[in-house]
C-alpha positions as CSV (number, residue, x, y, z in Angstrom):
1,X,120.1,97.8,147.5
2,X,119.4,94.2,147.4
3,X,116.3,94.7,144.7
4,X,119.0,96.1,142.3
5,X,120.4,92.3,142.7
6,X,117.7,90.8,141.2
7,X,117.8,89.7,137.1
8,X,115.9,88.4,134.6
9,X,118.0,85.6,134.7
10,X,117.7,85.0,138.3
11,X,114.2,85.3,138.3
12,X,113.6,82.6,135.5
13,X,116.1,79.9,136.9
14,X,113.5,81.1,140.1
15,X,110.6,80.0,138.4
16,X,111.7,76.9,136.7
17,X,113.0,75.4,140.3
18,X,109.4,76.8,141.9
19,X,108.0,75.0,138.7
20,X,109.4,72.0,139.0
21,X,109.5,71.1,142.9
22,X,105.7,72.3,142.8
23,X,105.5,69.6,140.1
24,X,106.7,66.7,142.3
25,X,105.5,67.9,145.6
26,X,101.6,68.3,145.1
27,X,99.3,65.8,143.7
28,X,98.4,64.9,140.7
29,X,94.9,66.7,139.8
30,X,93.4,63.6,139.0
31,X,94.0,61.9,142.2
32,X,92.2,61.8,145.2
33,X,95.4,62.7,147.2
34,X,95.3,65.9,149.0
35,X,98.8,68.1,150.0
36,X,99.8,68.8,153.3
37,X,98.6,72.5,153.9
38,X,102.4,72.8,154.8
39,X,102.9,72.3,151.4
40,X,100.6,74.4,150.4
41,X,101.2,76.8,152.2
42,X,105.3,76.9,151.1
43,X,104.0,77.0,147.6
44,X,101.7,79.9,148.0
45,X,104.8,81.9,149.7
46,X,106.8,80.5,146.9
47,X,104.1,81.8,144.3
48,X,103.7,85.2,145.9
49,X,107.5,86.3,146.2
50,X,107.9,85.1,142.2
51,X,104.8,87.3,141.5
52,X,106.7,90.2,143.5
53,X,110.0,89.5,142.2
54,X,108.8,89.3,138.6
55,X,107.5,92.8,137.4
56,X,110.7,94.4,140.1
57,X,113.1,92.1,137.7
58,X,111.3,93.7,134.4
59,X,110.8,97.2,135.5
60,X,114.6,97.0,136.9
61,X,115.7,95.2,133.0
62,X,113.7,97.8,131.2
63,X,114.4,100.8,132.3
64,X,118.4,99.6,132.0
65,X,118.0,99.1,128.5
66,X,115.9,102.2,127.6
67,X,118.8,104.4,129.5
68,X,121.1,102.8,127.1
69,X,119.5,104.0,123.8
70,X,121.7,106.8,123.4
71,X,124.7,105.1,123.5
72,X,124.4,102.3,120.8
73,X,125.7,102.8,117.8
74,X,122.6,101.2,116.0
75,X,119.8,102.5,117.7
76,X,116.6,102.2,115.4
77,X,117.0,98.5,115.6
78,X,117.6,98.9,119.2
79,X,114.8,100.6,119.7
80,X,112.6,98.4,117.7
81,X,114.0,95.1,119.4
82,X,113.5,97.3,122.8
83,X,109.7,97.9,121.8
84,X,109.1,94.1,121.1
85,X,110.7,92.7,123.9
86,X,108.7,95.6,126.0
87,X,105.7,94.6,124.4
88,X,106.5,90.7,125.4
89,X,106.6,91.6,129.0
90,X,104.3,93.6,129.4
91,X,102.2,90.7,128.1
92,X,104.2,88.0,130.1
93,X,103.1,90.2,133.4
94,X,99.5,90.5,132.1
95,X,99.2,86.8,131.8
96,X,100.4,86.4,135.4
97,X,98.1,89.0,136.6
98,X,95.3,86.8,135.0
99,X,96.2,83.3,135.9
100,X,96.5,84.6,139.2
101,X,93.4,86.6,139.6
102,X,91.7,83.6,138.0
103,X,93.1,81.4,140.6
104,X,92.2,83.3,143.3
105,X,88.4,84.0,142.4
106,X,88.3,79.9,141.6
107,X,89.8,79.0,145.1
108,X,88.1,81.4,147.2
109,X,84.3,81.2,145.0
């Protein structure tokens, strides 16, 4: 399956090039320039596969890692670190869910 493909590495180089060429393709907020609605359409495809991809890449990494507790040889401290970095994405994806929703109910108000 092609989903089973898809990293947590992958998906952050992902972001940071989506980042960046969003960064030098649309206007400054400042300016009076507008973007082509090519452009933003591109980045709105871009924006949505990244917000698909994302919680497939975490839900895929997690559930990895938790099959894997009982074969470390240390596994309260794996466990522990598990929980953190659980915890961390679980925020990461709530933080996306809110800049988005906030986008949306700004753009379309």
């Amino acid at each position: 399956m092609l989903l089973s493909r898809l990293t947590l590495g992958k998906v952050a180089l992902a972001w940071a090039v989506f980042l960046w060429c969003a960064g030098l393709v649309l206007p400054n907020l400042d300016s009076h320039a507008q973007a082509h609605p090519a452009v933003k359409a591109i980045v709105a495809a871009g924006l949505a596969t990244l917000l698909i991809g994302t919680p497939i890449a975490l839900a895929t990494y997690f559930n990895r890692a938790w099959r894997r507790v009982a074969a470390v040889p240390n596994r309260t401290a794996y466990v522990l670190w598990l929980s953190l970095e659980s915890i961390a994405g679980i925020g990461v994806l709530g933080i996306l869910v809110y800049a988005t929703v906030t986008f949306a109910v700004a753009r379309f108000r």
